[in-house]
VOMISE-499627 format. One line per field, with one value per residue (C-alpha): residue number from 0; residue in one letter; x, y, z. Coordinates in steps of 0.02 Angstrom, whole numbers, padded with zeros to 5 digits, always signed. Each point is the difference from the previous one (the first is absolute). Layout:
i: [NUM	...]
aa: [a	...]
c1: [X	...]
c2: [Y	...]
c3: [Z	...]
//
This chain:
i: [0	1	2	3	4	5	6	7	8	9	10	11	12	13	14	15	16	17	18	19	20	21	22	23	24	25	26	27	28	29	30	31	32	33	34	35	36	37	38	39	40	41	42	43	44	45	46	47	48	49	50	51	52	53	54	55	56	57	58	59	60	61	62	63	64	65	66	67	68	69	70	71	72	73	74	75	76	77	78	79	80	81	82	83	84	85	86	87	88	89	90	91	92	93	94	95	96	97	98	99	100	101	102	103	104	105	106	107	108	109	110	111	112	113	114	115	116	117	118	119	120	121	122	123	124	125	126	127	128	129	130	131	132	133	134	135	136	137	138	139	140	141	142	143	144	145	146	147	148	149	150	151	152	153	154	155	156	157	158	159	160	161	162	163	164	165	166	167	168	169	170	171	172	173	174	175	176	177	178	179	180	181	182	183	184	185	186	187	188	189	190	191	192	193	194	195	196	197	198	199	200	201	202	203	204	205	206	207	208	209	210	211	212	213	214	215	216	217	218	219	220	221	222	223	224	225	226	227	228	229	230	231	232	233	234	235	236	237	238	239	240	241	242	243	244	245	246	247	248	249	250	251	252	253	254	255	256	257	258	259	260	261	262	263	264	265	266	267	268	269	270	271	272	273	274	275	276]
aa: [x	x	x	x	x	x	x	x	x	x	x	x	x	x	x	x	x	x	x	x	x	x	x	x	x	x	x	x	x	x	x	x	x	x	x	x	x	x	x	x	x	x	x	x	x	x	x	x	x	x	x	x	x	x	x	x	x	x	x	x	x	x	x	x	x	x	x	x	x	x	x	x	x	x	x	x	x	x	x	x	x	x	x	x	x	x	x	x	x	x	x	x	x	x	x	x	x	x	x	x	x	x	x	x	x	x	x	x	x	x	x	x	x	x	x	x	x	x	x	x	x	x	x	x	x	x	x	x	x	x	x	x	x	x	x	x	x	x	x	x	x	x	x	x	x	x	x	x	x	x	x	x	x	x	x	x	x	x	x	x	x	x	x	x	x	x	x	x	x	x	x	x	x	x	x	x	x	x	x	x	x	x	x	x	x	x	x	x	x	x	x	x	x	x	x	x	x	x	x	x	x	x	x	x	x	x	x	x	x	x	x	x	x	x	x	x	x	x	x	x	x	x	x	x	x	x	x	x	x	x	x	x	x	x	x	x	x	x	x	x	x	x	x	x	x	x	x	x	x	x	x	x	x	x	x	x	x	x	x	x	x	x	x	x	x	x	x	x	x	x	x	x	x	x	x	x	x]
c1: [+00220	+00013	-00045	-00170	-00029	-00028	-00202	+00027	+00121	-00020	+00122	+00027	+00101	+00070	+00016	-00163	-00084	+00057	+00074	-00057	+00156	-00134	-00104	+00005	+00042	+00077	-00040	-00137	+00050	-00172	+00050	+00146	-00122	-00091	+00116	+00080	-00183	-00002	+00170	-00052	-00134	+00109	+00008	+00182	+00008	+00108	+00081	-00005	+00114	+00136	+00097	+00139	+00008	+00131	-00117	-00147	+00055	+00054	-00184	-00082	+00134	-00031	-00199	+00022	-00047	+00062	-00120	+00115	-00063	+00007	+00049	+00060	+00011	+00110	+00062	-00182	+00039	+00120	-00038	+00061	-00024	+00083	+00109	-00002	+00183	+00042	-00033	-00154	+00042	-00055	-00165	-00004	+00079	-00096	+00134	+00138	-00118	-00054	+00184	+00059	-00156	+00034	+00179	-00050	-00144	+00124	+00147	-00137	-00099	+00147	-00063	-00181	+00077	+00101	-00173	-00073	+00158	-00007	-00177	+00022	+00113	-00116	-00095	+00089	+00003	-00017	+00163	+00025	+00070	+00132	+00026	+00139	-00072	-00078	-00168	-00043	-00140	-00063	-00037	-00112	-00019	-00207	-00130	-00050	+00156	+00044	-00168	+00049	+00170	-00099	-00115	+00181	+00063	-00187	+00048	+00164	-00067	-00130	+00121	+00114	-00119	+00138	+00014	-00089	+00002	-00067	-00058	-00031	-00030	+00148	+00125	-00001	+00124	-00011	+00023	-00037	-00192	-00017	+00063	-00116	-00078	-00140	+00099	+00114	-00190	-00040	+00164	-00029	-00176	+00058	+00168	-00131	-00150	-00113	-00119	-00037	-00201	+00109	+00125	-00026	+00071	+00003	+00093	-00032	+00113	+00040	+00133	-00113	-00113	+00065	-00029	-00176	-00047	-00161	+00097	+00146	-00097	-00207	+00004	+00055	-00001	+00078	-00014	-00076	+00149	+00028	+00014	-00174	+00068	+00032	-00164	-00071	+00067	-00041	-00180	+00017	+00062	-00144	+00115	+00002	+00049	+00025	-00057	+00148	+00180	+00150	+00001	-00178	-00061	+00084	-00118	-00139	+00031	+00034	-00149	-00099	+00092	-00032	-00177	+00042	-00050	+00116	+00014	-00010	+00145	+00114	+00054	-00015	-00069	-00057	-00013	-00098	+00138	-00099	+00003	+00178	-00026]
c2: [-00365	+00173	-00003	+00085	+00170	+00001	+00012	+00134	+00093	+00056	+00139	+00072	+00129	-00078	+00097	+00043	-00103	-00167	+00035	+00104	+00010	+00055	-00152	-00172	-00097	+00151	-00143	-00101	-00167	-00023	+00121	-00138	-00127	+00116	+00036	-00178	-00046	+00166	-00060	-00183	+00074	+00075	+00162	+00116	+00102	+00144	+00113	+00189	+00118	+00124	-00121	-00032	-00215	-00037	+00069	-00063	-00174	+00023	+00066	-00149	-00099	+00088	-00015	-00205	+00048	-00167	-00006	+00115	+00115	-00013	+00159	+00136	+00205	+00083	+00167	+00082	-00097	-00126	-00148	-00167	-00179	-00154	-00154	-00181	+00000	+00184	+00166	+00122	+00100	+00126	-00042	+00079	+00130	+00112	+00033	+00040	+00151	+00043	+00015	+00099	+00111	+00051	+00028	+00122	+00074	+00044	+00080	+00113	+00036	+00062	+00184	-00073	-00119	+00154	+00108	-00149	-00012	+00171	-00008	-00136	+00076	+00141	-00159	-00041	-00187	-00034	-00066	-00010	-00163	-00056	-00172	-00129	-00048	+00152	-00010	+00191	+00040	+00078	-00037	+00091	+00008	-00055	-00006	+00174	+00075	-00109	+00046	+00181	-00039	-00078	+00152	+00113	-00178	+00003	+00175	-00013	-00185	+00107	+00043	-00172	-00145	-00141	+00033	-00113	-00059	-00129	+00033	-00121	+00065	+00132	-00050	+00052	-00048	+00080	-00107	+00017	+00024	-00147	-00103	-00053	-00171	+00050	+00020	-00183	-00080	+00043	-00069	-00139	-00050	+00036	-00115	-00123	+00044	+00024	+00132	+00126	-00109	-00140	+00132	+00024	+00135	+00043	+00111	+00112	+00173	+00159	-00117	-00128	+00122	-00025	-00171	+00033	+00039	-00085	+00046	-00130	-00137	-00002	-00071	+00117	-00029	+00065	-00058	+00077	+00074	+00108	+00192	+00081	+00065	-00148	-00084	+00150	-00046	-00160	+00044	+00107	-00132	-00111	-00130	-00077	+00077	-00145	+00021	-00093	+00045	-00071	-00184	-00018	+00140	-00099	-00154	+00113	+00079	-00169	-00058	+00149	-00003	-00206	-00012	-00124	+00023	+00040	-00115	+00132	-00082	-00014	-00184	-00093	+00132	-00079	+00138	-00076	+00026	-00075	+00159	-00031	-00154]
c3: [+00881	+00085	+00194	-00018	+00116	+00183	+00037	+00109	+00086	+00210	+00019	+00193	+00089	+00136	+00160	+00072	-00148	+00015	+00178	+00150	+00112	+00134	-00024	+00075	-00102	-00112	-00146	+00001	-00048	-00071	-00136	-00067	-00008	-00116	-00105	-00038	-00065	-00124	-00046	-00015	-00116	-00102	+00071	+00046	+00139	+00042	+00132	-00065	+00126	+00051	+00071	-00081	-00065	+00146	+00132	-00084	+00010	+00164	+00054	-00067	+00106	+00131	+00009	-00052	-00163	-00079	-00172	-00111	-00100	-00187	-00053	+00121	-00048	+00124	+00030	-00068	-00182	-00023	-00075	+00045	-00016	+00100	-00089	+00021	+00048	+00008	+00097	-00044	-00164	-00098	-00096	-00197	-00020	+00108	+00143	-00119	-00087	+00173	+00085	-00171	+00015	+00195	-00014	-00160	+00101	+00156	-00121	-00078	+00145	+00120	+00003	+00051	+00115	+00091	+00009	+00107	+00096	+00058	+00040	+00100	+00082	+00093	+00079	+00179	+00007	-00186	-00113	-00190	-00041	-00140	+00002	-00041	-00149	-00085	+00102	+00062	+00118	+00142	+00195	+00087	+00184	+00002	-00161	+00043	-00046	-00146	-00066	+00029	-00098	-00125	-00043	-00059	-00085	-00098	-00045	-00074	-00079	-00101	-00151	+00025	-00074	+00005	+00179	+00129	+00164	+00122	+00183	+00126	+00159	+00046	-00120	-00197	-00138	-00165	-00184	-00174	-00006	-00133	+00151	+00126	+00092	-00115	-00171	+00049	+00046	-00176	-00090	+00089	-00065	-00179	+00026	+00068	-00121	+00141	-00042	+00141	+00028	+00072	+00084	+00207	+00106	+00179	+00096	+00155	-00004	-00139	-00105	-00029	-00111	-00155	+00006	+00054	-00155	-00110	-00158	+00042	+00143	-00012	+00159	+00159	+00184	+00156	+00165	+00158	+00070	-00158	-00018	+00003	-00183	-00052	+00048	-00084	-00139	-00025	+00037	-00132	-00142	+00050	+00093	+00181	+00171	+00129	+00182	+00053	+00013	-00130	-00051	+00091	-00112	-00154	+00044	-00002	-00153	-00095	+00077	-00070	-00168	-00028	+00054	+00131	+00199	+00125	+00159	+00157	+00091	-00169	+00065	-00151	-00129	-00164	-00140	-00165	-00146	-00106	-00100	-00048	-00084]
//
């Protein structure tokens, strides 16, 4: 008999979402608790970042993460699952489209990719960046002049649909436009046959957005320490700004999400998942 669907997935970015490297504790330990219980009702939950999967296991290491995640998309929107016996892998066939569609999109964008390059250039401070492994992007000194960068990259983006980027904070790194944490969120609930009602996203900066989206998870959070655009946002799509920072902010929004009150010291917090029965 085929292993029936998950009841619902819990998809977070991870830093400033799930950690707050400014916060003590930068995870709440609360938040594990949590999540073992979704899991134990049948639920999956999963780390959406730009990290790449080494540093991403590494962060959850690092932050005594110790309840592995069940899927992991790294690098904006690669997809991969752990083994019983083995090392994380590719999941579908989603990576290899996604690695054939960037290397395509950098040998046909090269004349694009040399008009940001030389706009970068007249910022003091800021570098264009062409990485080991194809990734290209951009570091700005501050947000204020990456977002001044960004208004020429808009520009010459206008009449190049396939081209898109993600921006967290001062960096940017460009990919395919069909390749995002929101695009990999969405292969993954039709791999799983989760439909987008049982789908939950949170995230708290600019490359979170296009997983922030009602079309692909109808249930959206960020926490309190995200980007005024961001909690604009999800104001906007009807979800759930948290008053508290990262993984705090996570028990708040689960909280809110599963009906279920929220202990003010987070000690021992019992959500009702009684829903995903």
């Amino acid at each position: 008999m085929p292993k029936p669907p998950p009841s619902l997935i819990l998809c977070f970015d991870f830093d400033g979402t799930l950690v707050n490297h400014e916060s003590d504790p930068q995870f709440h330990p609360a938040m594990a608790d949590v999540l073992r219980e979704f899991r134990r009702r049948g639920a999956v939950w999963v780390v959406n970042t730009g990290r790449s999967l080494s540093q991403t296991l590494a962060g959850l290491a690092q932050h005594n993460i110790f309840l592995l995640p069940d899927f992991i998309i790294a690098q904006e929107c690669e997809l991969y699952r752990p083994g019983f016996f083995r090392a994380w892998s590719d999941y579908g066939s989603w990576n290899r489209r996604a690695r054939k569609e960037h290397a395509h999109f950098v040998s046909k964008h090269q004349k694009f990719l040399h008009a940001v390059r030389e706009h970068v250039a007249t910022h003091p401070g800021a570098e264009f960046l062409l990485g080991d492994l194809g990734q290209v992007g951009v570091v700005a000194q501050d947000d204020v002049q990456l977002d001044e960068i960004c208004v020429v990259i808009d520009q010459l983006c206008a009449s190049q649909p396939d081209v898109g980027y993600h921006r967290n904070g001062r960096y940017l790194r460009f990919s395919h436009a069909d390749y995002s944490k929101g695009s990999a969120l969405r292969e993954l609930g039709r791999l799983l046959s989760v439909p987008r009602e049982r789908i939950f996203a949170a995230g708290d900066n600019y490359n979170d957005l296009s997983m922030l989206d009602p079309a692909i998870a109808a249930n959206l959070a960020c926490p309190g320490n995200a980007l005024d655009p961001i909690k604009e946002h999800i104001l906007a799509a009807g979800g759930f700004v948290a008053e508290r920072v990262a993984s705090e902010g996570m028990l708040e929004a689960l909280a809110h999400f599963f009906k279920s009150p929220l202990p003010v010291n987070f000690v021992q917090p019992q959500l009702d998942t009684d829903g995903l029965r």
